[in-house]
C-alpha positions in Angstrom: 140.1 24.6 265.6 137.9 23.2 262.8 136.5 25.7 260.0 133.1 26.0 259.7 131.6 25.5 256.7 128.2 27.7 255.4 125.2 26.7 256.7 123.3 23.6 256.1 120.4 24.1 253.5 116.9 23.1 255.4 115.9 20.5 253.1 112.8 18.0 253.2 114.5 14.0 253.8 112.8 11.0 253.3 110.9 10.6 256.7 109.7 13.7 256.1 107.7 12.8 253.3 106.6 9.6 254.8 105.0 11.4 257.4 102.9 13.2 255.7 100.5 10.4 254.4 97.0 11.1 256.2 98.1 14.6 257.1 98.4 16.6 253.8 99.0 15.8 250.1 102.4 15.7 248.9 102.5 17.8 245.8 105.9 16.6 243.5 107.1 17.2 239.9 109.8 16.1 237.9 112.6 18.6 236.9 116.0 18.2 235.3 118.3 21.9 235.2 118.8 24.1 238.3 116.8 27.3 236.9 113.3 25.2 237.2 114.2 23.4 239.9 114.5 26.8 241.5 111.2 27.8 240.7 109.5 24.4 241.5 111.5 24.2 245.1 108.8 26.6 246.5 105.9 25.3 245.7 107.1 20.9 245.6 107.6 18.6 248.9 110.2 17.1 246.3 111.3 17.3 243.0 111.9 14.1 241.1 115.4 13.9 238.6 113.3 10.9 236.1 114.7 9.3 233.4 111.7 10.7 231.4 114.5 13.2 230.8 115.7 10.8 228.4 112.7 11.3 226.3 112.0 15.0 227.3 115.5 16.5 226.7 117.3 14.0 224.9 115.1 12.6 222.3 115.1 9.3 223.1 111.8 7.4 222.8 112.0 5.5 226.0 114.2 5.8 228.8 116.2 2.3 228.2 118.7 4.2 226.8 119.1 6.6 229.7 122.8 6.4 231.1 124.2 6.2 234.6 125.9 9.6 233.6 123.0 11.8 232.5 121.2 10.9 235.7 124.3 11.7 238.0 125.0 15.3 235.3 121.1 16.0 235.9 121.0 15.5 239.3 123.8 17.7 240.1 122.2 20.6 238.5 118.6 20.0 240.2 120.1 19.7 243.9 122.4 23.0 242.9 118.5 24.7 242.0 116.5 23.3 245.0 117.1 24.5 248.6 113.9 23.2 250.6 112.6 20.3 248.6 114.0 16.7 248.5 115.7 15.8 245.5 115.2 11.9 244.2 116.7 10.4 241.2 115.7 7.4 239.1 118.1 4.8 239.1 118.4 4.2 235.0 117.6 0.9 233.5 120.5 -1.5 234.2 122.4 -0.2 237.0 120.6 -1.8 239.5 118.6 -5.3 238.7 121.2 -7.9 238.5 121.8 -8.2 242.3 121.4 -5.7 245.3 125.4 -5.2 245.6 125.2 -3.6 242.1 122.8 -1.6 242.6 123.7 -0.2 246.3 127.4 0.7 244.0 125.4 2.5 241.6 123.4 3.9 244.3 125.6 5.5 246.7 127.6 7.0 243.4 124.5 8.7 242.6 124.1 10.1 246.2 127.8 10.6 246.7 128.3 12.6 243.5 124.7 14.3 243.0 124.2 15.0 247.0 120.4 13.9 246.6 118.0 12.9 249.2 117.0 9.4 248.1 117.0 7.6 244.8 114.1 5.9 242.9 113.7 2.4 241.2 111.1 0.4 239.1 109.2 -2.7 240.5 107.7 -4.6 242.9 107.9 -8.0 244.4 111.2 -8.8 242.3 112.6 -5.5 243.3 111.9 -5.9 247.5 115.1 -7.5 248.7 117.3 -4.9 246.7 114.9 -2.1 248.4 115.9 -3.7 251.7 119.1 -3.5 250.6 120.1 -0.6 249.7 117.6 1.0 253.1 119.9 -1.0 255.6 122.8 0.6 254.4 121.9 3.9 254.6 120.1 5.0 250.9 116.5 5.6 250.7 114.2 4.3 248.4 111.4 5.5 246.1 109.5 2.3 244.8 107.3 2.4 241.3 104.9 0.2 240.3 101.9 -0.4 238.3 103.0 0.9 234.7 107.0 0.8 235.0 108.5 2.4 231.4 111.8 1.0 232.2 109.9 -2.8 231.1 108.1 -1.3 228.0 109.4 -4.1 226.0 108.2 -7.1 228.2 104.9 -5.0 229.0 104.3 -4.2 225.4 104.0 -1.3 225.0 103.2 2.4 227.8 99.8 0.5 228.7 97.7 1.5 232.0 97.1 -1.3 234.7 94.9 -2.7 236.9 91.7 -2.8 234.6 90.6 -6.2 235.8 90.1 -7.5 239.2 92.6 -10.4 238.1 95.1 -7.8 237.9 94.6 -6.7 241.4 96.2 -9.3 243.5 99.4 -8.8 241.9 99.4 -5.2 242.2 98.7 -4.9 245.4 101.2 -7.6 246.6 103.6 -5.3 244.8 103.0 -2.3 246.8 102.7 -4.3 250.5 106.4 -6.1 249.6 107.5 -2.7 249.1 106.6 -1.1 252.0 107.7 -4.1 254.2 110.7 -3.5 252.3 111.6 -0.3 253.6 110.6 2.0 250.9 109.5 5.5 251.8 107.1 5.9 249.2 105.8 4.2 246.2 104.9 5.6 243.2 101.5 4.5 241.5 101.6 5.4 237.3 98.2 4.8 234.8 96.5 2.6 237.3 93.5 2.1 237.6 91.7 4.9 240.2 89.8 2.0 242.2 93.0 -0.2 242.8 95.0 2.9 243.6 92.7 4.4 246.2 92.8 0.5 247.5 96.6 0.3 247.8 96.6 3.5 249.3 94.0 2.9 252.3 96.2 -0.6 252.8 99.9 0.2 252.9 101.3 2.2 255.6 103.9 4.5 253.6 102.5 7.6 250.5 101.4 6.5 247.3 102.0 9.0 244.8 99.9 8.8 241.8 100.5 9.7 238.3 97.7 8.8 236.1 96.1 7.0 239.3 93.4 9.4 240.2 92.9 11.6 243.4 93.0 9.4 246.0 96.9 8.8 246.0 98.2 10.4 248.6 100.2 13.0 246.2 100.5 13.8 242.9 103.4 14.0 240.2 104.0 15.0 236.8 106.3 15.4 234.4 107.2 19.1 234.4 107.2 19.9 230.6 103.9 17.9 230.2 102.1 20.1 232.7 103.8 23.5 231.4 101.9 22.7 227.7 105.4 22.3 226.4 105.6 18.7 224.8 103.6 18.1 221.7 101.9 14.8 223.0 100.6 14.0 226.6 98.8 11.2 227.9 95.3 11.1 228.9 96.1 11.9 233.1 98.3 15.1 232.0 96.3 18.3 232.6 98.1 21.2 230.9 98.5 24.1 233.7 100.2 26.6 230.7 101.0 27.0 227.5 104.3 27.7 227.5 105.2 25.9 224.2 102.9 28.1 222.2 104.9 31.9 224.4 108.1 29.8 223.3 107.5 29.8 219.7 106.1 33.2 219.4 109.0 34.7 221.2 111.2 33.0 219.1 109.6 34.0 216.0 109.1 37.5 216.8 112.8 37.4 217.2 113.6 36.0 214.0 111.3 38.7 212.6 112.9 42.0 214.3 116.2 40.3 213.1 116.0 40.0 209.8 113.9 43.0 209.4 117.0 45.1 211.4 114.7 46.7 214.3 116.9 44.3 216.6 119.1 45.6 218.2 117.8 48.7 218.8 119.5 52.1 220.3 118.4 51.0 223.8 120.1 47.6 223.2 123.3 49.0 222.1 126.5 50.7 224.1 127.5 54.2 222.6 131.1 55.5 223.4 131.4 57.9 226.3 132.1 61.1 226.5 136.5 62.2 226.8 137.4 62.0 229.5 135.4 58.8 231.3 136.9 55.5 231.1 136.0 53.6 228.5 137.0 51.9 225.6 139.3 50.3 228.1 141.0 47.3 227.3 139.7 44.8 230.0 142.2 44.4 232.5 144.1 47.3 231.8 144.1 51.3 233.2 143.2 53.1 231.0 146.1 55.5 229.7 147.8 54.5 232.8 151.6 53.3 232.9 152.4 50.6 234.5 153.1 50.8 238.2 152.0 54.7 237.7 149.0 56.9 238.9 147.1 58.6 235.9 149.9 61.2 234.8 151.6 61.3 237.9 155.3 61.2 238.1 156.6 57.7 239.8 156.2 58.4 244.1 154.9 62.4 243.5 151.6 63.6 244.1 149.3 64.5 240.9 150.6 68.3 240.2 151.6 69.0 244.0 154.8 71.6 244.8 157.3 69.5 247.3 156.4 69.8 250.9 152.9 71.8 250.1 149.5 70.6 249.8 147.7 72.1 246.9 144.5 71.8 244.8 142.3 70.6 247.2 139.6 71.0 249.0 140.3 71.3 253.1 140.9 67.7 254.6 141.5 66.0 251.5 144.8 65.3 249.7 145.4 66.6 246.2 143.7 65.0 243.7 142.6 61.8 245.8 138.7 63.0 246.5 136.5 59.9 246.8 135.7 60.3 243.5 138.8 60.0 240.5 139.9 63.2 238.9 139.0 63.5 234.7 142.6 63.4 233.2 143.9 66.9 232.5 144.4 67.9 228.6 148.2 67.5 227.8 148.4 71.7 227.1 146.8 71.9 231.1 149.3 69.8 232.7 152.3 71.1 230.9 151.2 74.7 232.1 150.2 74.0 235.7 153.8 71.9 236.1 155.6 74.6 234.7 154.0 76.7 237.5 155.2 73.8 239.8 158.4 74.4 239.0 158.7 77.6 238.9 157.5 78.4 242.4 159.8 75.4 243.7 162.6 77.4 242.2 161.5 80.3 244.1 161.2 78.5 247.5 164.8 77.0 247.0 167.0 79.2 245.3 170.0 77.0 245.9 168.8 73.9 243.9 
């Protein structure tokens, strides 16, 4: 017989998401540890593992620098967080653009060794036969166009799209090759509202917009942008909390109680216990307890207990074994009540 394994999590998959376009609006946000992916899985269709983590959590000022590694580390801790929602991760800059073999290696690492849902990649028309690609063999695919960071140096800069009407024809051609592609979803970033709600209305599979206005057919954002927790945000971020500002008074009111010595107080703090309890207990270890022994209990004897006679407890229970453990005796106690042990023994057994 085979084992079986725990339960399969119920999780959203890439069709899932596709067939919500015209139904409902898919509601996404990007997350990169386990303990917010947890909170976001209730409220997300799916959480996105971007390489905006590059510039979020690692300082980096773009996400060129972003490594095969941190995507795959990051990954692993939002899919260990999320239960319901799907989990996509950005394929990083370089691991999948010189040919579609490349990047279905790269790609099925990051599935095998994150266990996400689908991955994501930047670009349209150029990117369509690697979309294909990697779909026919079994990896889905996220598509991004309009402004794509990954290309900041050709593009010139984090600059929106699709101002002018000779920018549309391109765009859009972007998002139909796509979708003929075999791409789930496409994600739509600082275009212009017009165009989106056009690409939308044309192609057959969700547009998620960030920065593309409300006619996208859902909406994502960087996680720490919406929180009010990065200093900067773009014009298309509305801050939801101010969790920057409760960050830096917590920490300050910290650094205050410390160095004024209110922290820790008594209520913080572990006192010693009374005699008697175990504590101060070396971890591991019995406390006063020899090895292979019972608390002052000679080796294979009952605690204080006359051969053949049950004594000191309570009817139906054996002597010194009630559900809850005895408080050791004081040395003078135990040397008296043994003594008493013996004698009566003696008694019973004059011979011995």
């Amino acid at each position: 017989m085979s084992a079986q394994g725990p339960a399969p999590r119920k999780r959203l998959l890439a069709p899932d998401i596709t067939a919500k376009k015209g139904r409902e609006q898919i509601v996404s946000l990007t997350s990169y540890h386990a303990h917010t992916a947890a909170i976001a899985d209730k409220y997300c269709d799916f959480l996105l593992v971007g390489d905006s983590l590059g510039m979020v959590m690692h300082g980096y000022e773009t996400t060129v620098p972003v490594p095969l590694e941190l995507m795959v580390m990051h990954g692993r801790a939002v899919v260990r967080g999320a239960r319901r929602a799907l989990v996509v991760v950005d394929m990083p800059f370089g691991t999948y653009e010189e040919s579609p073999s490349v990047a279905f290696r790269n790609a099925a690492r990051v599935m095998k060794e994150t266990d996400c849902g689908a991955v994501k990649l930047e670009g349209g028309r150029r990117m369509a036969e690697t979309i294909r690609f990697l779909v026919d063999r079994g990896i889905p695919v996220m598509a991004h166009i309009g402004l794509t960071p990954q290309s900041i140096n050709t593009l010139g800069g984090f600059k929106s799209q699709g101002h002018t009407r000779e920018q549309w024809d391109r765009i859009e051609e972007d998002a139909r090759l796509v979708a003929e592609a075999g791409a789930f979803a496409v994600v739509l970033e600082a275009m212009a509202e017009p165009l989106a709600r056009r690409i939308t209305a044309a192609i057959r599979i969700p547009t998620i917009g960030i920065g593309a206005g409300a006619g996208c057919d859902g909406q994502i954002l960087v996680m720490e942008d919406m929180l009010g927790l990065s200093p900067r945000v773009p014009k298309f971020v509305k801050e939801f909390g101010a969790v920057g500002a409760a960050i830096e008074g917590a920490i300050k009111g910290y650094a205050e109680e410390v160095r004024a010595g209110t922290f820790p107080a008594p209520e913080h703090t572990y006192a010693l216990r009374p005699e008697g309890q175990e504590a101060l207990r070396p971890e591991g270890q019995e406390a006063l307890r020899p090895e292979g022994q019972d608390l002052l209990r000679p080796a294979g004897q009952d605690l204080l207990r006359p051969e053949g006679q049950e004594a000191l407890h309570p009817e139906g229970q054996h002597g010194a074994r009630a559900k809850t453990a005895p408080a050791a005796a004081p040395p003078a106690a135990v040397e008296a009540l043994s003594a008493s042990a013996r004698a009566t023994k003696k008694t019973k057994n004059p011979t011995s």
